[in-house]
LUMNUSE-119571 format. One line per 8 residues: number of its first residue (from 1); for each residue x, y, z of C-alpha. Coordinates in steps of 0.1 Angstrom, whole numbers, padded with zeros to 4 digits. Example, Ala and Ser with C-alpha at 12.3 -4.5 7.8 and 13.67 -1.06 7.14 Angstrom:
REM residues 2
1> 0123/-0045/0078 | 0137/-0011/0071 .
REM end
This chain:
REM residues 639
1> 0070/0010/-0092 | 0102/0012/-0070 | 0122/0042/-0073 | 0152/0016/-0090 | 0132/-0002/-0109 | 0114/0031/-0125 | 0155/0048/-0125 | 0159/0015/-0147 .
9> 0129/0021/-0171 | 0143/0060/-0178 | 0178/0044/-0189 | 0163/0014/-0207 | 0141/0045/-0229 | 0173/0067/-0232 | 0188/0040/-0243 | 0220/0047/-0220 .
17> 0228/0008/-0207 | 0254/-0017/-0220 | 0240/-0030/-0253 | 0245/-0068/-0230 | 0216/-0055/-0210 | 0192/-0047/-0236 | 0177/-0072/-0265 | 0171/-0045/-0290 .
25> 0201/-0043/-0315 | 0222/-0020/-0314 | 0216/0015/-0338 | 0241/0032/-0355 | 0238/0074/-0346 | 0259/0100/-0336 | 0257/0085/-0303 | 0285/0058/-0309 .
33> 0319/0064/-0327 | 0319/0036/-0342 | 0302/-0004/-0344 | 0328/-0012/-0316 | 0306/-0021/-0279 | 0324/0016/-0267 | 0302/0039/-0247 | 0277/0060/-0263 .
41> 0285/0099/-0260 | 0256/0099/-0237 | 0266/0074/-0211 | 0300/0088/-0210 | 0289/0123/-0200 | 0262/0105/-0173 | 0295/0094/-0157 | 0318/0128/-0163 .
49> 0290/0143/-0141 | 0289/0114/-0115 | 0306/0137/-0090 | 0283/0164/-0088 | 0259/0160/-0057 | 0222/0160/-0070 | 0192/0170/-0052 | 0154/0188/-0064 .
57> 0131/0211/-0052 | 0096/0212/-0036 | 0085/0212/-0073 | 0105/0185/-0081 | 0129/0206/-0101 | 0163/0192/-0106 | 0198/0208/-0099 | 0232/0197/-0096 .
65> 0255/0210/-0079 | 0288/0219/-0093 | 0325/0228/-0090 | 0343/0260/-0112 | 0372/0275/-0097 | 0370/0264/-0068 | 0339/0267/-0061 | 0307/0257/-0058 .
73> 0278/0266/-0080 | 0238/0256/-0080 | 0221/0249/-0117 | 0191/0236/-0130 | 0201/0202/-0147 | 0178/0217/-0177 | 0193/0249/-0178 | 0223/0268/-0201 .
81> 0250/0267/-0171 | 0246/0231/-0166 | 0248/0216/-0202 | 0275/0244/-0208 | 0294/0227/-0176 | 0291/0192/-0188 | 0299/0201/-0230 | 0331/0214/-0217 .
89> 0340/0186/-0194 | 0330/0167/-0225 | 0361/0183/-0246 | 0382/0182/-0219 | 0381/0150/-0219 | 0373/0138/-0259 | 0390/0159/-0273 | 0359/0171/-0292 .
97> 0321/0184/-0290 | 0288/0159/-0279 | 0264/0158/-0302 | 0231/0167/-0296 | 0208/0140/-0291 | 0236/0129/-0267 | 0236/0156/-0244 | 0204/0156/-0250 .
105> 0199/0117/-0233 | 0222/0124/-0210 | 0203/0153/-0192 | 0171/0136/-0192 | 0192/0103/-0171 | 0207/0133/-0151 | 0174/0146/-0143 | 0157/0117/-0135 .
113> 0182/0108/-0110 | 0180/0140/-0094 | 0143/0134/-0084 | 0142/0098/-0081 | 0176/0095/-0061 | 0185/0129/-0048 | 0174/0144/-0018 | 0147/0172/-0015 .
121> 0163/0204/-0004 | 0148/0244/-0007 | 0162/0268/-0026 | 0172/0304/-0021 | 0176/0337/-0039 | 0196/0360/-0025 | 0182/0359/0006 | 0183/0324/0029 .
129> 0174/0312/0061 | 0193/0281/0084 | 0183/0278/0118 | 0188/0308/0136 | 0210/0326/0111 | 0198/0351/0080 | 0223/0346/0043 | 0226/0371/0021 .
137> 0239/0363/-0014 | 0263/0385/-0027 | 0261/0372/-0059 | 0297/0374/-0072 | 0322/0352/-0092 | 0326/0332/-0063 | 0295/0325/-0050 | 0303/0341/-0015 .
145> 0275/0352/0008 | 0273/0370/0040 | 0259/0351/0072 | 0243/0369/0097 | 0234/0362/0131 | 0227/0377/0167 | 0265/0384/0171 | 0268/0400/0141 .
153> 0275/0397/0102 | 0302/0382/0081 | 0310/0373/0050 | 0314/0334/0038 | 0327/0310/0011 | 0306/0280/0015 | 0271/0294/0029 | 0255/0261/0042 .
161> 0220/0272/0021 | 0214/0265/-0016 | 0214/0299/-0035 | 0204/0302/-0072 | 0211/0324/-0094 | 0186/0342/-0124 | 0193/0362/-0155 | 0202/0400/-0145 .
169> 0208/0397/-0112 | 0237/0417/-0104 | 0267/0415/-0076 | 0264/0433/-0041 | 0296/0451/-0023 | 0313/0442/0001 | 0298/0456/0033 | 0318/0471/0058 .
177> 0309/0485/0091 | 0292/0513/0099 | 0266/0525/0129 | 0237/0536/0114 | 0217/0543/0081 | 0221/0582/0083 | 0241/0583/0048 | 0213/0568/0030 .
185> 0190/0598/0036 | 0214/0618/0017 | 0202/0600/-0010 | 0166/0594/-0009 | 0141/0616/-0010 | 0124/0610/0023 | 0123/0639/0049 | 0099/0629/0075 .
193> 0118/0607/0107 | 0083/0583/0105 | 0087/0572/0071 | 0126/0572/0073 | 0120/0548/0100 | 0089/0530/0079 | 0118/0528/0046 | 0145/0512/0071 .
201> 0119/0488/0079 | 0105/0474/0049 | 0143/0470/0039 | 0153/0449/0074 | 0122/0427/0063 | 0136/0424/0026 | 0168/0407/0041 | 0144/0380/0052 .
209> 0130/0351/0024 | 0102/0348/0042 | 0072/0375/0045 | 0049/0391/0051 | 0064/0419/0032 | 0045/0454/0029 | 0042/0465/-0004 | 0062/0498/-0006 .
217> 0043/0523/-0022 | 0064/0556/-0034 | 0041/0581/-0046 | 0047/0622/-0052 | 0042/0644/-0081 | 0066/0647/-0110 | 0102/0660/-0102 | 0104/0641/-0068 .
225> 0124/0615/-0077 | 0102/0585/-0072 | 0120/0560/-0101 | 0155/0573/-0083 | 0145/0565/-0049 | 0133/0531/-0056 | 0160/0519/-0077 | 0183/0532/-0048 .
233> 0163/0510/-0024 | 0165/0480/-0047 | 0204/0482/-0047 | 0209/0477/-0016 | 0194/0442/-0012 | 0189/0430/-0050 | 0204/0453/-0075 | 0187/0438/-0109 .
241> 0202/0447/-0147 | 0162/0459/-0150 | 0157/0477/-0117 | 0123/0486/-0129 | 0095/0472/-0147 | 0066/0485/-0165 | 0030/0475/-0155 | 0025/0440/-0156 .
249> 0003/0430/-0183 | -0014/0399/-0165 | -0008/0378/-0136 | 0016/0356/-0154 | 0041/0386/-0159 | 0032/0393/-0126 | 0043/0360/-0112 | 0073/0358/-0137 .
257> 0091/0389/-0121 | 0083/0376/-0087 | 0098/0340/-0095 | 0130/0351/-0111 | 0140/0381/-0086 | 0134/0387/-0050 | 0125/0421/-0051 | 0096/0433/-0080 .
265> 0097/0470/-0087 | 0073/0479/-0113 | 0073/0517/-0129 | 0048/0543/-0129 | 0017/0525/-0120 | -0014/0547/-0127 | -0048/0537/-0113 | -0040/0496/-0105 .
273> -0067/0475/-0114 | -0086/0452/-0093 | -0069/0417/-0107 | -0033/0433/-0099 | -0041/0447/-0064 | -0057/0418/-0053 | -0022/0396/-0070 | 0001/0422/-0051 .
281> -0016/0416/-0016 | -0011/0375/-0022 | 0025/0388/-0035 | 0033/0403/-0001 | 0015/0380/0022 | 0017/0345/0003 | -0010/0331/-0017 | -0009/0306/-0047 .
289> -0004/0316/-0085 | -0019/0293/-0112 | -0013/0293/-0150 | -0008/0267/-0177 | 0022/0252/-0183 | 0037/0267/-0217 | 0031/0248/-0250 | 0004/0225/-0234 .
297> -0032/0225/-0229 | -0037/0204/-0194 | -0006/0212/-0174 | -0008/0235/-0147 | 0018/0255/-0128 | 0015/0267/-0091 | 0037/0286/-0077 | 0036/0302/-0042 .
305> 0058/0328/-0040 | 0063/0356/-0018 | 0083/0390/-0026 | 0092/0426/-0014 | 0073/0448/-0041 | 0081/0487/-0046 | 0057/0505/-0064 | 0057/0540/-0075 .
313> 0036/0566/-0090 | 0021/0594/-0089 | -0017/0590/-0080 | -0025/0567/-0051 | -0007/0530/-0058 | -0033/0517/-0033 | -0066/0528/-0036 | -0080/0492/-0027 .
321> -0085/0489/0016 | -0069/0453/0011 | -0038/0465/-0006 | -0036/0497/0014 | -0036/0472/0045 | -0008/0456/0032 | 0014/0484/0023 | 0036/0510/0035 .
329> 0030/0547/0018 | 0057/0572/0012 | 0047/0606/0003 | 0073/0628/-0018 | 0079/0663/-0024 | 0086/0678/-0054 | 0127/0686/-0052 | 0137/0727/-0054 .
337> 0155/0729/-0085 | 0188/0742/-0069 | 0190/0712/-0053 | 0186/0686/-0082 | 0218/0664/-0096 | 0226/0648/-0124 | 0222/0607/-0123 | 0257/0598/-0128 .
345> 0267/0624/-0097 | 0243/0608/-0079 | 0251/0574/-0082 | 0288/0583/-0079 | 0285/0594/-0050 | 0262/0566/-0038 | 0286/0538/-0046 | 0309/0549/-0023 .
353> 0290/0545/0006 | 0269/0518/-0008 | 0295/0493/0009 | 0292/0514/0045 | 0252/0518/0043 | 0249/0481/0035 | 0269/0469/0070 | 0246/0491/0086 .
361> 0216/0469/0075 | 0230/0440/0080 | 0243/0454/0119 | 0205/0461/0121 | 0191/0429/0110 | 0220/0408/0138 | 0203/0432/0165 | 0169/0425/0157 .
369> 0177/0386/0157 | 0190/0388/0191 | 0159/0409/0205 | 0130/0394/0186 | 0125/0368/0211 | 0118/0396/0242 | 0095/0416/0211 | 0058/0417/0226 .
377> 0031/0438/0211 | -0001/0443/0229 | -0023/0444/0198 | -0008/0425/0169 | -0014/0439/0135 | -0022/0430/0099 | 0014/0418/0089 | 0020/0410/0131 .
385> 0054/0393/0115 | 0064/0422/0098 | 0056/0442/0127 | 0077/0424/0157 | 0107/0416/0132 | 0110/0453/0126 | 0105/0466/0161 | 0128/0439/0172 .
393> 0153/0461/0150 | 0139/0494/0153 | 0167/0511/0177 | 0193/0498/0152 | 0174/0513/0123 | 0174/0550/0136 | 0143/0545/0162 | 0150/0573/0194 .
401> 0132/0549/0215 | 0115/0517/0220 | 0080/0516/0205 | 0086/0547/0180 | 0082/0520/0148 | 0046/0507/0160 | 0035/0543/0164 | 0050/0554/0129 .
409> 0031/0521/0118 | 0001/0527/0131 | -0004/0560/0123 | 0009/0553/0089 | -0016/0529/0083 | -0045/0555/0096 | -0038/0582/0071 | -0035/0558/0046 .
417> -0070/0544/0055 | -0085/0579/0057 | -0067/0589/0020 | -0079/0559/0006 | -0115/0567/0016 | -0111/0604/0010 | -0126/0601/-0028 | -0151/0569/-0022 .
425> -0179/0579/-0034 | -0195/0551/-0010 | -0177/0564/0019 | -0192/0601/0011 | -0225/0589/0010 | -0221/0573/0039 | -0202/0603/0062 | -0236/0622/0045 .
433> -0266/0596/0060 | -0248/0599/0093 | -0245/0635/0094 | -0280/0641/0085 | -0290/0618/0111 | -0265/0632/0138 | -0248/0599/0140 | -0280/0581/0149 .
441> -0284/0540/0143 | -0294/0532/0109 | -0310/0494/0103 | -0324/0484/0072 | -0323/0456/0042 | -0297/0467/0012 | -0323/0478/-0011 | -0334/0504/0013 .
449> -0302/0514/0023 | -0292/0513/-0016 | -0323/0539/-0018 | -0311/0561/0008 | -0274/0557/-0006 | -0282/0569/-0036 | -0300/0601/-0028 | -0268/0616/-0019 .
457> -0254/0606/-0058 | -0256/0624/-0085 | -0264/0608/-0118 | -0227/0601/-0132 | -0217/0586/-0100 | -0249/0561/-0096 | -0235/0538/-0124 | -0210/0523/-0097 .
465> -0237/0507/-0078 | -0261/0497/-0100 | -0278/0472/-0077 | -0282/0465/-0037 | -0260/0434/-0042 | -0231/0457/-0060 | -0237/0485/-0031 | -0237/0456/0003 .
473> -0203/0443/-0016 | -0185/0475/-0018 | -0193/0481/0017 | -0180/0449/0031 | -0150/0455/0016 | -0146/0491/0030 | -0156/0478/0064 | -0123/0476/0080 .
481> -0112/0509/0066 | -0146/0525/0077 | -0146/0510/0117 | -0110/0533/0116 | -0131/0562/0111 | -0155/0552/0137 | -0185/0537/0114 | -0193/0504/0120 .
489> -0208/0482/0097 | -0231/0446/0102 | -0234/0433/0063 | -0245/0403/0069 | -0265/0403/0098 | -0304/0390/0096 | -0335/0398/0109 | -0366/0378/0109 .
497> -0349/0356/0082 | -0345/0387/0065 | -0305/0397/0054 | -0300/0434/0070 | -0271/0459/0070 | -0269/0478/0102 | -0248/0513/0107 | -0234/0529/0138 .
505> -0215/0557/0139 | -0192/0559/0172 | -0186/0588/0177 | -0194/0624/0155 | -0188/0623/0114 | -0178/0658/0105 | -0175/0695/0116 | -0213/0691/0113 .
513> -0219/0676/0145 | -0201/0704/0163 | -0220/0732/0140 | -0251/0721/0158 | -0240/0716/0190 | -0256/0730/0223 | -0220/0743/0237 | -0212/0774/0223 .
521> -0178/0784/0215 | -0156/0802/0233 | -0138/0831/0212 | -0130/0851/0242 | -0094/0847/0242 | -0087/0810/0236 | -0104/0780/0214 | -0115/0747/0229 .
529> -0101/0718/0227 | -0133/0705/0210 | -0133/0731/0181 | -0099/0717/0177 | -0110/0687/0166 | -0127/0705/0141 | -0098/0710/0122 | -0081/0678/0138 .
537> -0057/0699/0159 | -0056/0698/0195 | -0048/0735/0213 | -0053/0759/0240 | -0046/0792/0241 | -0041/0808/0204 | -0041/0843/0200 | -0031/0850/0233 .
545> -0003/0858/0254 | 0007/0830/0271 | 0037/0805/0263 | 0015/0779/0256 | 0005/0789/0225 | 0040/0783/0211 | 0037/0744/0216 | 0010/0737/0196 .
553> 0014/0699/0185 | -0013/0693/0158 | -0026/0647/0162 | -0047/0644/0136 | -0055/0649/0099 | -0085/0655/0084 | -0107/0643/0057 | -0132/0657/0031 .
561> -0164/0640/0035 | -0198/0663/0029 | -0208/0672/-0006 | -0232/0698/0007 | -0219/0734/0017 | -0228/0745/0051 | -0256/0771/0056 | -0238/0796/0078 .
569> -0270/0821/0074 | -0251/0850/0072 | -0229/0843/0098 | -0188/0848/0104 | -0182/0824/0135 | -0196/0789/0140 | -0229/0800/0145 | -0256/0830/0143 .
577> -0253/0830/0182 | -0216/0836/0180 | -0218/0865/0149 | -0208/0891/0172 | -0184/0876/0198 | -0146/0888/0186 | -0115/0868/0206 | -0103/0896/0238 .
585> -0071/0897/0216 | -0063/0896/0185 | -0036/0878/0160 | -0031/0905/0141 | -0042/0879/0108 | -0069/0895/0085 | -0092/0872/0066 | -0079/0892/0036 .
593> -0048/0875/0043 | -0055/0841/0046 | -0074/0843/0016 | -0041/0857/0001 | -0020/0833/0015 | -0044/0801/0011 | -0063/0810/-0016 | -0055/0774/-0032 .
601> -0082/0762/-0015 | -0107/0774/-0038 | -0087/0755/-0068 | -0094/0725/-0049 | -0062/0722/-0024 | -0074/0698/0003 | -0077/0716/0034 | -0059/0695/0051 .
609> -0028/0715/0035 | -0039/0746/0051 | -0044/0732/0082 | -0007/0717/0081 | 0006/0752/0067 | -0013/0774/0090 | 0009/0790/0122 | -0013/0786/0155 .
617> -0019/0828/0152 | -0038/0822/0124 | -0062/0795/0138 | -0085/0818/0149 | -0090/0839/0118 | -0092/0807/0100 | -0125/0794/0123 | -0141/0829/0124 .
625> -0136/0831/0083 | -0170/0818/0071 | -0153/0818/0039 | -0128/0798/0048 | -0147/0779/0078 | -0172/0764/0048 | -0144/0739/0034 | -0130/0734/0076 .
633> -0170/0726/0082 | -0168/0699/0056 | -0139/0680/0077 | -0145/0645/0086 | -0133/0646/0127 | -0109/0613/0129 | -0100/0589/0157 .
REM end
């Protein structure tokens, strides 16, 4: 059917044309004013709203485009705007109110126009691409919008993009000009440069609408102002009347938030299920969503959207490797008491440089559209896009120097690898079989490597992998996570027509591998570099006199891996050989008072906290502890 001839079929059922063009006779309803041959209410509001450009979506949703005050504004035909637009033109007009069924005929002609004879065009919310420029809707009275390209930012009337607008989304400030994001940190609770630079990121890929975005993941204990730093990071791109949600109970409310807002924040997640982490990862990278249609049975809706999530809580948010690959982790202490304030003083005092803080993200996404086209990474990452758009902006974000984001990235990514893996009790059973075999190649079909796996289980723990196939699954899926730590895994290889999993460790799994090492250590006056590792530090020289042993820089973090304790027999070094060697000098640090100091560690304080509170003149006190050195000895050693 031709688009006319099916445009003539919707008015012939709506009942809209000249009573000469039909052969039905004519009814008498609230449609007509009288028996007279004058217009029905209908086809006089079809032609009030002749003059408003009509167009549809990818979907095949209709809008309309429409004046008010001199301006412009973008509606669903279907929607309460629209029909609120065209009642009033109505009375403006008549002198009174349509009825229903007439608005009601009108709006289905309106619509079918809009698909049949209006053009295709995307739609945007509050963020919108066209050509080489970047739009951000400001989303006031007057539809304005800044435009931002590689010479810099400014605000327009007209944006040339289609913005909508959704229920509770509320206006931006006026940005003005400022250098840098430095005010912002006087806000949020974020001390670390890294993830200050990591934040400024993920909001310079917010000003985009399209992704990948990383999930932002604010975690930290209570009292560390997770809800306030996330709502704060929400204003400044897409301030919502309901800055946070709760959990969402399905996918559906999943996809609703993500479809009517461009950022979704969701509140105090606690342990996220395996349906929502794997929906979050197609939230940040793209992926289809499929439900039914309301009030039918066959209809189905797709929708692929993709959105900047923030997430906070305080256990991990991502304890899935997928989701963890996808996100960004911020870690926040708890805030001293004398330095809390009241909400209302602190938004107060945020407003006022809301305006100022805001120009400086906008002066940072012109500088990365002028530079992302000299941006080239060696190795690209999971979420490359991400990656070059914000290191084509990372010297306007606060960066010292060129490269600093991929590094924060990177290592970012690697600790939150190693903390995700940190309590798997698939991962401990695996750091355990290549300990006991001192790293040696293991080969075998999943049944036997189920059997072996589970020897280093107690009972409780068993009921997780319950069968060879549930065991070969997990693993496949902590693969990428578990070649970081230098174990690589074959799932799916075969042999003879027989499906195998293979294991190579790299390079050594723990403290172990050093424990029974041929070199002996070397107390007399310094520490090697390769007990360093042992505690993931790299230094030279503690306990001694020299100036080095000021700059120590420690690289690398550590992870709890062995459930067995280390047989010391007897001994207070790293070995019975080394009972009775003393460093030349001492620290002056008594066991007794690392013990004091540290003594957390026997309430189940990771040692990795110790290690990261410790001062360089107490390293060696630390290692000679066998107290103390049983929780170093069960350290996973890290790339």
């Amino acid at each position: 059917m031709k688009p006319e001839t099916a445009l003539s079929e919707i008015d012939r059922r709506a009942g809209l044309l000249d009573k000469s063009e039909t052969q039905e006779p004519p009814a008498v309803n609230q449609d007509t004013d009288d028996k007279s041959s004058r217009p029905s209410q209908a086809t006089i509001l079809v032609d009030l709203a002749k003059d408003a450009p009509l167009f549809h979506d990818a979907e095949g949703t209709g809008y309309a485009t429409i004046p008010i005050n001199g301006h412009s504004e973008h509606h669903k035909i279907r929607s309460r705007p629209f029909k609120d637009w065209l009642t009033r033109l109505f009375y403006t007009v008549e002198g009174k109110v349509p009825g229903n069924q007439g608005l009601q005929d009108a709006i289905n002609l309106i619509d079918g126009r809009s698909r049949f004879d209006g053009p295709e065009q995307q739609v945007f919310l509050r963020v919108a691409e066209n050509d080489t420029k970047l739009y951000l809707d400001l989303c006031d009275k007057q539809w304005r919008a800044v435009e931002i390209d590689a010479a810099g930012w400014r605000i327009v009337n007209k944006p040339p993009v289609v913005f909508i607008r959704k229920t509770g989304m509320l206006p931006l400030p006026d940005p003005v000009p400022a250098s840098n994001l430095s005010a912002l940190w006087d806000f949020i609770n974020i001390r670390s440069a890294d993830e200050r630079l990591l934040t400024s990121a993920w909001l310079l890929a917010a000003l985009r609408p399209r992704g990948p975005y990383p999930a932002l993941c604010v975690q930290g204990e209570q009292g560390s102002a997770k809800s306030t730093t996330a709502r704060l990071l929400r204003s400044l791109i897409d301030p919502h009347t309901v800055m946070l949600r709760t959990t969402p109970r399905d996918e559906r409310d999943l996809v609703i938030s993500a479809a009517n807002s461009h950022i979704v924040a969701f509140d105090n997640l606690s342990g996220v299920q395996n349906w929502l982490s794997d929906a979050l990862c197609r939230l940040a990278t793209g992926g289809g969503f499929a439900t039914r249609q309301l009030y039918t049975d066959a209809d189905e809706l797709l929708i692929d959207v993709v959105r900047p999530a923030v997430l906070n809580g305080i256990d991990d948010i991502a304890g899935r490797g997928d989701l963890i690959d996808r996100a960004i982790i911020l870690n926040l202490a708890s805030i001293p008491e004398e330095e809390r304030q009241t909400e209302v003083e602190l938004w107060q005092r945020f407003e006022k440089v809301r305006p100022s803080i805001l120009g400086a993200l906008l002066s940072a996404a012109s500088a990365a559209l002028a530079n992302i086209s000299s941006v080239h990474l060696e190795k690209l990452p999971r979420m490359a896009d991400f990656a070059v758009w914000a290191t084509a902006g990372e010297l306007a974000l606060g960066a010292e120097s060129p490269g600093d984001f991929m590094n924060a990235y990177k290592a970012a990514r690697e600790t939150a690898v190693e903390d995700g893996l940190e309590g798997n009790l698939m991962y401990v059973a695996l750091q355990a079989l290549g300990d006991s075999r001192r790293g040696e190649h293991w080969e075998g079909k999943p049944t036997e490597l189920h059997t072996v796996l589970t020897g280093y289980l107690n009972d409780d723990q068993l009921e997780y992998f319950p069968s060879a196939r549930t065991l070969r699954n997990h693993i496949k899926r902590l693969a990428p996570g578990l070649r970081q730590t230098g174990l690589v895994v074959k799932a799916d290889a075969r042999k003879n027509g027989v499906r195998t999993i293979s294991l190579d460790w790299v390079r050594k799994t723990s403290a172990l591998s050093a424990l029974n090492s041929q070199e002996p250590v070397n107390h007399a006056g310094s520490v090697s570099a390769d007990v360093g590792k042992i505690i993931g530090t790299e230094y030279q020289n503690i306990g001694t006199d020299s100036a080095d042993s000021a700059d120590v820089v420690p690289i690398k973090k550590t992870t709890s891996a062995l459930n067995k304790p280390v047989n010391h027999a007897g001994s207070s070094g790293f070995s019975a050989d080394s009972a009775d060697k003393k460093p030349t000098q001492s620290s002056g640090v008594t066991e007794a008072d690392l013990i004091e100091k540290y003594g957390a560690v026997y309430n189940g304080i990771p040692t990795r906290q110790i290690l990261e509170l410790a001062s360089p003149a107490e390293y060696p006190e630390l290692l000679s502890s066998p107290t103390i050195f049983d929780a170093l000895s069960r350290c996973v050693e890290q790339p």
